[in-house]
C-alpha distance (Angstrom), angle and dihedral (degrees) to the residues before:
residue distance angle dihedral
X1 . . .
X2 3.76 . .
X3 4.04 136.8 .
X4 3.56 110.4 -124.5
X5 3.71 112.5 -163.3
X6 3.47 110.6 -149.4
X7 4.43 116.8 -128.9
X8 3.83 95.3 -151.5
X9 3.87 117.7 100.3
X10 3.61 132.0 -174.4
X11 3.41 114.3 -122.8
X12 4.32 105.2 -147.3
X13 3.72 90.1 -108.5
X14 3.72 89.0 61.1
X15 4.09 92.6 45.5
X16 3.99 95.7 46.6
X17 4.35 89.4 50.3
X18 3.92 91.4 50.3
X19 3.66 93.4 43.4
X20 3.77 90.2 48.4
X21 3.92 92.2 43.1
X22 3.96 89.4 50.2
X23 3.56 104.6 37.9
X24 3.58 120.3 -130.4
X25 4.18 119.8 -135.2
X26 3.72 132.6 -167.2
X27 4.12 118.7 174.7
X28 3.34 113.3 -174.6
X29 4.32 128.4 -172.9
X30 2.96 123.3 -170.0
X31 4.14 126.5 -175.1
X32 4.25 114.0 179.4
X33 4.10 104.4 173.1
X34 3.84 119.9 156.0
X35 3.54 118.1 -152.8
X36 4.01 100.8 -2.2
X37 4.07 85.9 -48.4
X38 4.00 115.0 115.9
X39 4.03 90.9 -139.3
X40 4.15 87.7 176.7
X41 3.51 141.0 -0.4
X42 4.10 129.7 -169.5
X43 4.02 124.6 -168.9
X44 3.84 109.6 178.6
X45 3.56 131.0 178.3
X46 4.08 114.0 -164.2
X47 3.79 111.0 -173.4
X48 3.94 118.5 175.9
X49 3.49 109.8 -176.3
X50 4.13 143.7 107.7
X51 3.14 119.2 -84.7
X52 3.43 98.0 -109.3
X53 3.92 96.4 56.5
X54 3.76 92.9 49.1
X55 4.15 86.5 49.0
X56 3.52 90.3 55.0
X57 4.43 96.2 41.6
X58 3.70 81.1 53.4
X59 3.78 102.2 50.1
X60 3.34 88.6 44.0
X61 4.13 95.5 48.7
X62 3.90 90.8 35.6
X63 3.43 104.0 -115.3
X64 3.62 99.2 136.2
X65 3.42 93.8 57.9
X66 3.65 89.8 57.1
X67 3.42 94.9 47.9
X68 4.12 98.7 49.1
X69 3.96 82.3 48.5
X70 4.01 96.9 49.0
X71 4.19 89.0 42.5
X72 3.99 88.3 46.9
X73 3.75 97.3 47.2
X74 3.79 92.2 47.4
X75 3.94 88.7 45.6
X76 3.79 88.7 50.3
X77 4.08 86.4 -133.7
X78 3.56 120.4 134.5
X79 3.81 125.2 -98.7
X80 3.68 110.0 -93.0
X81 4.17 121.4 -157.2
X82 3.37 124.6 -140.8
């Protein structure tokens, strides 16, 4: 069984459009407590992606819903259907 190298090479424009067609994610959580007493806590959310993909990961996940809801209840306007 051989290596085979491969010739083709991404140039960076090629990199940055697939990256921002697929979408890249990191979540990170992070918990530091010292003796049973949370001193610091991080959530982040890193999403790298066009807008487009990330429109369509949310529809599909339901986070536009959520927000529309959350910004209408704090608004006190009513819920409107599309």
């Amino acid at each position: 069984m051989s290596i085979q190298k491969s010739t083709d090479s991404s140039s960076l424009a090629e990199v940055i459009d697939r990256i921002l067609d697929k979408g890249i994610v990191i979540d990170a959580f992070v918990r530091v407590s010292l003796v049973g007493i949370e001193i610091l806590t991080v959530e982040a959310r890193v999403v790298i992606a066009s807008v487009d993909t990330w429109l369509r990961y949310a529809e599909a996940v339901g986070l536009l819903a959520d927000e529309a809801q959350e910004e209408n209840r704090l608004n006190g306007s009513p819920q409107l259907g599309f």
